[in-house]
C-alpha positions in Angstrom: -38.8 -44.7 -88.2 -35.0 -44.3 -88.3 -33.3 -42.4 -91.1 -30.5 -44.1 -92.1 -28.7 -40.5 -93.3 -27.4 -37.7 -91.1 -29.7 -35.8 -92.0 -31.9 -34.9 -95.2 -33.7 -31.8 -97.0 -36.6 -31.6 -99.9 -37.7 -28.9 -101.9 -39.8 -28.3 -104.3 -39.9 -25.5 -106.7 -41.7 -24.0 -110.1 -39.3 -24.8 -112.8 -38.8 -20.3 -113.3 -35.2 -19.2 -113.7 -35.5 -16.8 -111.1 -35.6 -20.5 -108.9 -32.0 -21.8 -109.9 -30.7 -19.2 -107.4 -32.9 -19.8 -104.7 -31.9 -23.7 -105.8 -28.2 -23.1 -105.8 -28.0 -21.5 -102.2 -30.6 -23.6 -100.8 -28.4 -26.5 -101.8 -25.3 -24.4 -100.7 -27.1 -23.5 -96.9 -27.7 -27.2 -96.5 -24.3 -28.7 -97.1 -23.1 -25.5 -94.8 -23.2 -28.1 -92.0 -20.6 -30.4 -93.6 -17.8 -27.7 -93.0 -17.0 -27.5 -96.9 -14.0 -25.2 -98.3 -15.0 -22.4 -100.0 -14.3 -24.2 -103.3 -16.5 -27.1 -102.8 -19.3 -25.0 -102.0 -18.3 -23.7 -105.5 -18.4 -27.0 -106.8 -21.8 -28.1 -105.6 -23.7 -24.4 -106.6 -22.2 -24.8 -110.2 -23.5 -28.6 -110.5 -27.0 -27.7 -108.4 -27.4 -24.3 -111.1 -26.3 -26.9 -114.3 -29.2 -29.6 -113.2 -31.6 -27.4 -112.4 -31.4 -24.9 -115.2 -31.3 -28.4 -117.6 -35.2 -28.8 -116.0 -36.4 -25.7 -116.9 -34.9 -25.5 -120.1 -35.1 -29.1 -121.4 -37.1 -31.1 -119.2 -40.4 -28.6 -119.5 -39.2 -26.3 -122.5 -40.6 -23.2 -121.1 -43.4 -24.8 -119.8 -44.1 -24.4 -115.5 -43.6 -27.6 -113.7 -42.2 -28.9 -110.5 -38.5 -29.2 -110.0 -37.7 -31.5 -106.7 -34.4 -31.3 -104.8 -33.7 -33.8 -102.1 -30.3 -33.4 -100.3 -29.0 -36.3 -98.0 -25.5 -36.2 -95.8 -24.3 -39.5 -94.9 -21.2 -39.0 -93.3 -19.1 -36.5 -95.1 -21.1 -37.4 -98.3 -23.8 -35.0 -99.7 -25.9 -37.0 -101.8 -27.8 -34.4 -104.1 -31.0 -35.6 -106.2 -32.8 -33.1 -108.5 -36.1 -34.5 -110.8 -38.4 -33.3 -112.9 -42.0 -34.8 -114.4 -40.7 -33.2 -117.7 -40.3 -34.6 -121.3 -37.3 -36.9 -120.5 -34.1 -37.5 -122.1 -34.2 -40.3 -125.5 -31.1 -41.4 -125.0 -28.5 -40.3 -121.8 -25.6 -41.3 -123.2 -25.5 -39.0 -125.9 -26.6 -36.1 -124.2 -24.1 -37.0 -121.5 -21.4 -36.1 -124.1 -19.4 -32.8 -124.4 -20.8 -30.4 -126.5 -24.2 -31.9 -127.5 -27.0 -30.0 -127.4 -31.1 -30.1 -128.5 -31.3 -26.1 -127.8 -28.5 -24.8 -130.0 -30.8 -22.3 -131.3 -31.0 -20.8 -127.6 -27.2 -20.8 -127.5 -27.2 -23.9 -124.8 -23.4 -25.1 -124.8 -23.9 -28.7 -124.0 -21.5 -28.5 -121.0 -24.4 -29.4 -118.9 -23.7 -32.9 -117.7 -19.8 -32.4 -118.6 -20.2 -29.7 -116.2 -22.1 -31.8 -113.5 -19.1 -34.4 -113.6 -16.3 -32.3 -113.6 -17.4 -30.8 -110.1 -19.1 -33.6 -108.2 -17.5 -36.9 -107.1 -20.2 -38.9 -108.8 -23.2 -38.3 -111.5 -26.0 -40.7 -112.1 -28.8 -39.7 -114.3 -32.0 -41.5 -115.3 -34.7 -40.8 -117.7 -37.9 -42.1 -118.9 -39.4 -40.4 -122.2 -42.5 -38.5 -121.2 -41.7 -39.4 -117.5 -38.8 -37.2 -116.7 -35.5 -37.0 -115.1 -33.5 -37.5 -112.3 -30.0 -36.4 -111.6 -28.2 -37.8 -108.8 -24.7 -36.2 -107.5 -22.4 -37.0 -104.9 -19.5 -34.5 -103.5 -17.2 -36.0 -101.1 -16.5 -33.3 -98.8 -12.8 -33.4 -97.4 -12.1 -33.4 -93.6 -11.2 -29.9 -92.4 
């Protein structure tokens, strides 16, 4: 079977803090082949460490569950998807705007998704109540 993508990477990890790092560089490693500036590589650890941290926190509250990162390059695209089987998001919109937050008692800013599309090219997100959530993220990376 041919893959229409350059190439493409999945992982799966528990949703445990001590994962976002692991996450962030794994991410990182992967779009490595890309040639990316030092400040995209930037770009794409803050937005990988923002979705993935929003699993653990939001989409299983504390609970263990099963983050899932699959990374794509097609062309000088990185295409970055991180899900979760957690609780979902009622309504994306609002939780896609600045500042709101469902954890305010844990001192979560609500930059999350603010965040996400400030340092990616492109942000899709898609929830299901009781389903779970997918973030999709695309960073352009420049020609060298």
């Amino acid at each position: 079977m041919q893959n229409k993508y350059d190439n493409e990477m999945n992982l799966e990890i528990l949703s445990k803090s001590n994962n976002e790092a692991f996450a962030r560089v794994t991410v990182a490693a992967f779009a490595a082949s890309l040639d990316p500036t030092i400040e995209e590589i930037a770009d794409i650890k803050t937005a990988v460490s923002e979705a993935v941290t929003n699993c653990i926190i939001h989409g299983y509250e504390g609970e263990t569950g099963i983050i899932k990162i699959n990374c794509k390059i097609d062309k000088r695209k990185l295409i970055v998807e991180i899900s979760d089987t957690g609780k979902g998001i009622e309504n994306v919109d609002i939780a896609k705007e600045p500042l709101y937050t469902t954890k305010a008692d844990l001192e979560r800013s609500g930059m999350g998704f603010t965040i996400m599309e400030s340092f990616m090219d492109e942000l899709k997100v898609e929830s299901i109540l009781g389903l779970g959530t997918k973030v999709t993220m695309i960073k352009n990376i420049k020609e060298n």
